[in-house]
C-alpha positions in Angstrom: 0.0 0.0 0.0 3.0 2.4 0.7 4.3 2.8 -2.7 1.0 3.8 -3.9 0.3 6.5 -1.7 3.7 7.5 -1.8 3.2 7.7 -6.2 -0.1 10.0 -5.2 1.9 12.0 -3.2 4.6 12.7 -5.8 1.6 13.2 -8.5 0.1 15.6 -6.4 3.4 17.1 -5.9 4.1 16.9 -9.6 0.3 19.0 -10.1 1.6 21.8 -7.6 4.8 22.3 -9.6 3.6 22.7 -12.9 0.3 25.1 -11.6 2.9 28.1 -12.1 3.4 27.4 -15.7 -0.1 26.2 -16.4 -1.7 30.1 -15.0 1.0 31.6 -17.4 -0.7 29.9 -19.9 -4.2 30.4 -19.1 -3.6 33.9 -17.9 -2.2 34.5 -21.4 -4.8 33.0 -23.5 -7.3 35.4 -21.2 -8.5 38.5 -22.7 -8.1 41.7 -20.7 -11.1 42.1 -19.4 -11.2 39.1 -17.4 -7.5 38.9 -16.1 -8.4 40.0 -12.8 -11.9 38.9 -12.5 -12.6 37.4 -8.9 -12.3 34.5 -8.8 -10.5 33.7 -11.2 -11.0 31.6 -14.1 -8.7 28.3 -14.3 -10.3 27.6 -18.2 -9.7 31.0 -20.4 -12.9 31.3 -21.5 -13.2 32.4 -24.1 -9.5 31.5 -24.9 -8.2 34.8 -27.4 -4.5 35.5 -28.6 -5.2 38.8 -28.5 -2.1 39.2 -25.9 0.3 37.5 -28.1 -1.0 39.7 -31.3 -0.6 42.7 -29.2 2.7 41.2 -27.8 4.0 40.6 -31.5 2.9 43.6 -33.1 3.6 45.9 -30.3 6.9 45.4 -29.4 10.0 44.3 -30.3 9.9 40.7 -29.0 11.5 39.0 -31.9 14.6 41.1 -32.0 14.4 40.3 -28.2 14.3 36.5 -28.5 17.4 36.5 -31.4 19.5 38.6 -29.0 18.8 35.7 -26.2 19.3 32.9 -28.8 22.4 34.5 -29.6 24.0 34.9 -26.1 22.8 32.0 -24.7 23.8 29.8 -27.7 27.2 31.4 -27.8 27.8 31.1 -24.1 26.0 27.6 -23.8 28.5 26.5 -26.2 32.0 27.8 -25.2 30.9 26.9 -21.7 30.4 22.7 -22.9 33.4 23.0 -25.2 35.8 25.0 -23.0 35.2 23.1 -19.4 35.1 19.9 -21.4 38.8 20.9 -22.2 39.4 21.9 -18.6 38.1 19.2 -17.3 39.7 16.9 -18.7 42.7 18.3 -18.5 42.2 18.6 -14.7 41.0 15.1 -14.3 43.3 12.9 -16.4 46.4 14.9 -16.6 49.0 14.6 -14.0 51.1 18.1 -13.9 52.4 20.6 -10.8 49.9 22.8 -9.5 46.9 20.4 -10.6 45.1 20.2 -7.5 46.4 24.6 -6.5 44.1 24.8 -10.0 41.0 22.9 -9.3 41.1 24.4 -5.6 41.2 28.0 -6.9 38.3 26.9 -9.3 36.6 25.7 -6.4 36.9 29.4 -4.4 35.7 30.9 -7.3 32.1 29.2 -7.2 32.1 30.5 -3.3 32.5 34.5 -4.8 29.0 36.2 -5.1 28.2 37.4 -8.7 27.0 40.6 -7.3 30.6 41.4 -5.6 32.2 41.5 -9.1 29.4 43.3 -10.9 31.1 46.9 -10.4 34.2 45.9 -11.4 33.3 44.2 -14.2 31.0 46.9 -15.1 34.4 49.6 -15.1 35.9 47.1 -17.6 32.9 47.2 -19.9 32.7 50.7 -20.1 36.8 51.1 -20.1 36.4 48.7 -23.3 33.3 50.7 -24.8 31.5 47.4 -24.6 28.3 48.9 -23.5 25.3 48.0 -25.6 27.1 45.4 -27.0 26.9 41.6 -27.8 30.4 40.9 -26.3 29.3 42.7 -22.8 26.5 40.1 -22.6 29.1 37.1 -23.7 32.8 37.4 -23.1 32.4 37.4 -18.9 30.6 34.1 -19.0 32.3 32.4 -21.6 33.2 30.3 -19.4 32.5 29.7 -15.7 34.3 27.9 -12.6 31.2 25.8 -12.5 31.4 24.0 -16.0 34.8 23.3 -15.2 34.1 21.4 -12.0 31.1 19.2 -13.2 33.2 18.6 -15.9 36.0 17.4 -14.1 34.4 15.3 -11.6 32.5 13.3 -14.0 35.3 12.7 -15.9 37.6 11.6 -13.5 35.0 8.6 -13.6 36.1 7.3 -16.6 38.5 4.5 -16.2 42.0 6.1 -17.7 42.8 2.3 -18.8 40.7 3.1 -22.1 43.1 6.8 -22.6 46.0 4.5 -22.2 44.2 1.7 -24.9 44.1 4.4 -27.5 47.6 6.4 -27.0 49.1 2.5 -27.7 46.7 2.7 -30.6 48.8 5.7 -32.0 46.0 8.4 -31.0 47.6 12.0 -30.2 46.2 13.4 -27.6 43.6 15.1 -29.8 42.6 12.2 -31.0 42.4 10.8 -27.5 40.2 13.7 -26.7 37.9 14.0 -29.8 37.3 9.8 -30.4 37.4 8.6 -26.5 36.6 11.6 -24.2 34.0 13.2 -26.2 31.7 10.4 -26.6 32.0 9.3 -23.5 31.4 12.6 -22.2 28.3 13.3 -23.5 25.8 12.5 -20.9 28.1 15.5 -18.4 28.0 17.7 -21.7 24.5 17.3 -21.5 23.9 18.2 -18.4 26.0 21.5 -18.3 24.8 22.5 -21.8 21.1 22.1 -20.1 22.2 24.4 -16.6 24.0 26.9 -18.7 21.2 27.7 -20.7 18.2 28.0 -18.4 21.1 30.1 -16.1 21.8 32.3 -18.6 18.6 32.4 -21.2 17.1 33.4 -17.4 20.0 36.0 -17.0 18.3 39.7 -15.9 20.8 41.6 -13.4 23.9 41.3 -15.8 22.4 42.4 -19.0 20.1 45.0 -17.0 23.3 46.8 -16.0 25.1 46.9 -19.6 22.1 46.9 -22.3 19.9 50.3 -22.5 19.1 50.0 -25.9 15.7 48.6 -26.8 16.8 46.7 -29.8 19.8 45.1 -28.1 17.9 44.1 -25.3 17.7 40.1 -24.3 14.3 38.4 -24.1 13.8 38.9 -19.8 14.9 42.5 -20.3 12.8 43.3 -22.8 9.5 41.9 -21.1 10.3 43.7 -18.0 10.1 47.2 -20.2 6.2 46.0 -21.0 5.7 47.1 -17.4 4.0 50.5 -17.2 4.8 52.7 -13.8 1.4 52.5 -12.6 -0.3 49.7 -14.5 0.6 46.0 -15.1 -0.8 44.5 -18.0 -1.0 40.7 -17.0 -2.3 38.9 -19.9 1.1 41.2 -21.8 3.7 39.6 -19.2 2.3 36.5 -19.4 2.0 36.1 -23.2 5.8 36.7 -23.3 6.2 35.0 -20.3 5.1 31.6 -22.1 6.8 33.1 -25.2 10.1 32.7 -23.1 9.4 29.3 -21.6 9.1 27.4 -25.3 13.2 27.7 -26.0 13.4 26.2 -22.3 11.3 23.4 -22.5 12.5 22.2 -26.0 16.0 22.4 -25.2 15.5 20.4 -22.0 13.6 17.7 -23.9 16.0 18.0 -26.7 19.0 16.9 -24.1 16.6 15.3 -21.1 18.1 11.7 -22.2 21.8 12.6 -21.2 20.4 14.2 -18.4 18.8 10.8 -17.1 22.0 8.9 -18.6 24.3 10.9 -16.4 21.5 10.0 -13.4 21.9 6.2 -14.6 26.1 6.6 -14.6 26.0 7.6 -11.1 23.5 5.0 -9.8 25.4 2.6 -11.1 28.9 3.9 -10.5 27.7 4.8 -7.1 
């Protein structure tokens, strides 16, 4: 009998998680007139898309949602491909000052964000970076974190099949590019999936360096819908589910390495 109340308990669980996301959309298939109505409605009815038309046509979303794509493809990328090199490097490679490394990685993750915002900010502006795509990527090209998920789960790999392939005549390139890489997939996948949603959700940083509407990213650009003394729910949430469909479908697009590296560590573990 336990395991069957403890499944209802996670399904009800399960319901109270995704009632967030589910009143985005409802509130954003609701027409104006009826956003705040008391009680609420939990069926938009009528549903309308007169919030995404006004949405669309009123603003400059898509211009919005290229600038994300662009920063958070950029930065996803470098971020897999760079602390995959690190981490690797760190993990399988035996050289003084290894572990002095990996430590002063480590510290790094413990240093607020907001303590190197000012700063980082002076640089920006010293570099006449301001409005620019390379404010928004170059200071998170690549981040302490990346590098230590990387390294720890490669370090599980058994170095017997490095050794396999340098008597095979592979240069270390080839070591890296036919043995590491597929192997490392599954840890890819995972970072690739927490470095988008961290920085496709990214508002303080790009809040401080972006004041031009056109270069503004997606989560920006929906807080600027926000009048001074009006909010126009059914707006915010139309974008707001907008914003959510890269999210979702990049998840689902990398969800199996994310359960394969959950597998690797059951077993390994």
């Amino acid at each position: 009998m336990f395991p069957y109340v403890f499944r209802i308990l996670l399904a009800l669980f399960a319901v109270l998680t995704l009632m967030p996301l589910y009143w985005i959309v409802v509130t954003a298939f609701q027409t104006p007139s009826v956003v705040l109505a008391f009680p609420p409605s939990l069926v938009p009815s009528p549903a309308s898309w007169i919030n995404f038309a006004r949405l669309f046509n009123g603003s400059e979303i898509l211009a919005w949602m290229a600038n994300s794509l662009i920063v958070t493809g950029t930065v996803t990328a470098s971020n897999v491909l760079l602390g995959t090199l690190a981490g690797y490097t760190l993990a399988k490679k035996v050289f003084p000052g290894r572990q002095t490394i990996f430590w002063t990685v480590i510290s790094l993750m413990f240093i607020p964000s907001q303590l190197t915002i000012i700063p980082l900010y002076a640089l920006i502006v010293k570099l006449d970076w301001i409005n620019t795509y390379k404010a928004l990527i170059v200071p998170a090209l690549i981040m302490p974190f990346s590098i230590f998920l990387m390294k720890q789960f490669l370090q599980t790999l058994p170095t017997e099949l490095i050794e396999a392939a340098r008597m095979d005549g592979c240069g270390e390139w080839g070591v890296f590019q036919r043995v590491i890489l597929p192997l490392a997939k599954p840890g890819m996948g995972v970072l690739a999936i927490f470095t988008f949603m961290g920085v496709w959700n990214e508002f303080l940083w790009p809040l401080i360096v972006i004041n031009r509407s056109s270069m503004m990213t997606l989560q920006i650009g929906l807080n600027s819908l926000q009048n001074q003394y009006y909010t126009d729910y059914g707006l915010l949430m139309a974008g707001a589910a907008v914003s959510a469909l890269p999210m979702i479908a990049f998840f689902l697009v990398f969800q199996p390495y994310f359960v394969r590296s959950i597998t690797i560590g059951a077993m390994k573990g």
